[in-house]
N, C-alpha and C positions, 0 to 999 in steps of 0.2 A: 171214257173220260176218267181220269184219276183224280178222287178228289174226297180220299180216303179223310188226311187230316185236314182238308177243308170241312167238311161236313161238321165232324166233332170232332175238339180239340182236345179232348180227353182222351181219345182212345190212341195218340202221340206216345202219353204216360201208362195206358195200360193195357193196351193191344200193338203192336208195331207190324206192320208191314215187311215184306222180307227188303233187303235192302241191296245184295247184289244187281237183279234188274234197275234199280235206281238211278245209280251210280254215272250212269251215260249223260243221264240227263245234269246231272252239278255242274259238265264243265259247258253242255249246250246255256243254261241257264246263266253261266258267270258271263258268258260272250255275250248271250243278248240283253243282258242288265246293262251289261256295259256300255252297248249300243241305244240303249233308253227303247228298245225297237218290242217288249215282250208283248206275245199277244196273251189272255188268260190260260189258254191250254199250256204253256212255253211255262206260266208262273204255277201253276197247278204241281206240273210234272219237277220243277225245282223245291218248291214243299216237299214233295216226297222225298226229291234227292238228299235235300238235307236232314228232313228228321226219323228216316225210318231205320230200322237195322234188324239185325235178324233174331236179335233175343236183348231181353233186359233185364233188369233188376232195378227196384229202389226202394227208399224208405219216402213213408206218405205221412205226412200229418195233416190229416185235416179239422179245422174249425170252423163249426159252423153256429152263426150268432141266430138267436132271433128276439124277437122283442120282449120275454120272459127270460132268458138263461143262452148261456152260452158253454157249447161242448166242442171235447179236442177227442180226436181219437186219435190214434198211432197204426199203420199199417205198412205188412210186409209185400210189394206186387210184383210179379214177375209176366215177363210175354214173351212168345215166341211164335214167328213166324208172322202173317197179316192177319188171321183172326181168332188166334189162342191167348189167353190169360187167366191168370188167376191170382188171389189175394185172400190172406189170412191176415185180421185184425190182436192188435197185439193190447192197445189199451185201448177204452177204460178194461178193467177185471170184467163185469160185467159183461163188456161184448170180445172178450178174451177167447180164442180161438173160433170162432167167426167167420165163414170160410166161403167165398167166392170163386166160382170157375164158370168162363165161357169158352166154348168149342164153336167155334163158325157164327148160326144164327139162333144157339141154344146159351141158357144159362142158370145157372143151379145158386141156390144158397145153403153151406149149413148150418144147423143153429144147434151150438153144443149143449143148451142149457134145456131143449128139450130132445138131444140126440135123434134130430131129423135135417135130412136133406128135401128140401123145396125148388120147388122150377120156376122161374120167373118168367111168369107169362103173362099175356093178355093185357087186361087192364093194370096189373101188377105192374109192368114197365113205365106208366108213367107216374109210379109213387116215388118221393124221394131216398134216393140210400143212407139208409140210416137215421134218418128226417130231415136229410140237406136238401139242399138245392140243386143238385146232380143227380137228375132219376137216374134208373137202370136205361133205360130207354136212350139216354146219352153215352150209354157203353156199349150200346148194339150194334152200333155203325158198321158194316162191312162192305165189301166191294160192291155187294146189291146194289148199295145206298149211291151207288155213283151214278148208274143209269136214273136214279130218281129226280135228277137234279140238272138246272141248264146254267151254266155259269156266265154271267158277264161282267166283261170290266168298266166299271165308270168312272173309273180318273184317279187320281193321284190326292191324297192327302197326308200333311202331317196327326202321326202321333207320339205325344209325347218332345216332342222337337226333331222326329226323325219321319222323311219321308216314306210314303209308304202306297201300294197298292189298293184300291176300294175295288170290292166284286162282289157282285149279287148273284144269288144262288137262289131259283126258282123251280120249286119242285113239279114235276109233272105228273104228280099223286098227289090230289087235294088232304087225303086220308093220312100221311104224314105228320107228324107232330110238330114240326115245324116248317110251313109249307114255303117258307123264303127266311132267308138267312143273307146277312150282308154284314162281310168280313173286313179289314185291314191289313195287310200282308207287310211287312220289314221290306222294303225294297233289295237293300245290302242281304240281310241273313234270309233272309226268305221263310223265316215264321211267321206265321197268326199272332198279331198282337192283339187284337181286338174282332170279337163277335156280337151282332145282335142278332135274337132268334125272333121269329111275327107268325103270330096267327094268320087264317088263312084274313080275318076282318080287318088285318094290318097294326093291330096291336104289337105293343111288345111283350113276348113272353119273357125273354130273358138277357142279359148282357153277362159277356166272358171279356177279361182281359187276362192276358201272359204279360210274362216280364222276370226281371233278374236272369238273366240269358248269361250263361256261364258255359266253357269249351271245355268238352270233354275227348277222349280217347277219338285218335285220328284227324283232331283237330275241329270236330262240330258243337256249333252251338247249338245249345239247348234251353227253354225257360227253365227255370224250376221254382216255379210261383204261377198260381193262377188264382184267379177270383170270380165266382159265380154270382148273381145278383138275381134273383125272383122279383124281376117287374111287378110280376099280379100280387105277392105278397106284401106287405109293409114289415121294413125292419128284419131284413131276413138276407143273409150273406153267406156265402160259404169259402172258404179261403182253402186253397193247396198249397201246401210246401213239400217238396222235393228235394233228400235228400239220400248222399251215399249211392248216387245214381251210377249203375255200371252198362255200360253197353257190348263189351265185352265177356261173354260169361257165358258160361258150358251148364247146362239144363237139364235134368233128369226126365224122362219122357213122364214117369209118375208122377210127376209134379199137376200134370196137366192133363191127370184121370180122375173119376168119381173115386178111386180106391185113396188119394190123396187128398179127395175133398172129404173124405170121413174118418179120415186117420187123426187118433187125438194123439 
């Protein structure tokens, strides 16, 4: 089952999939939209057709509010392949070179202002990055994460005034962090516009929405705006913007070694 950017919709903007294997499936998935006939596997595998590619680039701002202050950071991310990326933060000064790398199902942080590299593990993955609303743990997604999960579709909804896919996603690991997830897919572009994450007690952990979908290099759309919400917190938000997005762009292998993650 593919269901890379179904899972987490983060890892769209800062892990990508390779995207040549994809590609079959854009023109299977225009036929059967067409046809109104998609079964969830058919919509799964057109997510990927449209939003994976084989390296990227972009500029991040993110802000995140909470009920005392409100901070913006500015970040540089790059990805390549389906489970390589990394990211250096560019403001505040403060968290000024800053430096994120994940390789598969590892992942490192460094921190310039006591010139150490950290592994983020364990318990650590479910803290927030940076004190958002976007743990680590919502960057780990990788192919694993596909077999974790049994996807159904139950019906059709509007969002936003545009028709759209509903599919529940039911983990087969209670121990997961999010043990069911139920998403809204674009019918036409075949993005995730809308996620909610639950507890295994059926809480809400969290709500994602995409949007401002803008066409890039080869003609895909893309969001470039997200917004995270912390159900269990009050007054607690985190917003993405995305911009300077390339999907076309030639990568230095060093970019995405620890000799890169410690280079000031």
């Amino acid at each position: 089952m593919t269901t890379r950017h179904t899972l987490t919709l983060i890892l769209a903007l800062f892990a990508t999939p390779l995207f040549a294997p994809a590609q079959a499936f854009a023109d299977e998935g225009a036929e059967a939209a067409a046809a109104e006939e998609m079964t969830v596997q058919q919509i799964l595998d057109a997510i990927d057709a449209n939003m994976v590619f084989e390296s990227r680039t972009t500029k991040i701002k993110m802000t995140v509010e909470g009920k005392k202050r409100t901070r913006v950071f500015e970040m540089v991310s790059y990805g390549r392949g389906k489970d390589d990326s990394a990211m250096e933060y560019l403001t505040p000064a403060r968290e000024k070179g800053t430096k994120m790398l994940k390789l598969g199902e590892d992942m490192w942080m460094y921190l310039p202002s006591v010139d150490r590299t950290q592994k983020i593990s364990g318990h650590m993955l479910r803290k927030g990055m940076m004190g958002s609303d976007l743990s680590y743990d919502d960057m780990m997604t990788t192919d694993q994460m596909a077999k974790m999960y049994t996807p159904t579709l139950l019906g059709s909804e509007d969002v936003d005034g545009r028709p759209a896919w509903k599919i529940e996603l039911v983990a087969t690991d209670e121990s997961v962090a999010y043990p069911k997830r139920v998403q809204w897919v674009d019918k036409e572009l075949f993005i995730p516009v809308q996620q909610e994450l639950f507890a295994l007690s059926g809480m809400k952990l969290k709500s994602w929405r995409m949007g401002k979908i803008e066409e890039f290099e080869g003609g895909r759309q893309f969001p470039t705006w997200m917004e995270i919400v912390d159900e269990v917190k009050s007054d607690s938000k985190t917003t993405l913007e995305f911009g300077e997005m390339s999907f076309v762009v030639e990568l230095q292998d060093e970019v995405f070694s620890k000799r890169w993650l410690e280079r000031k």
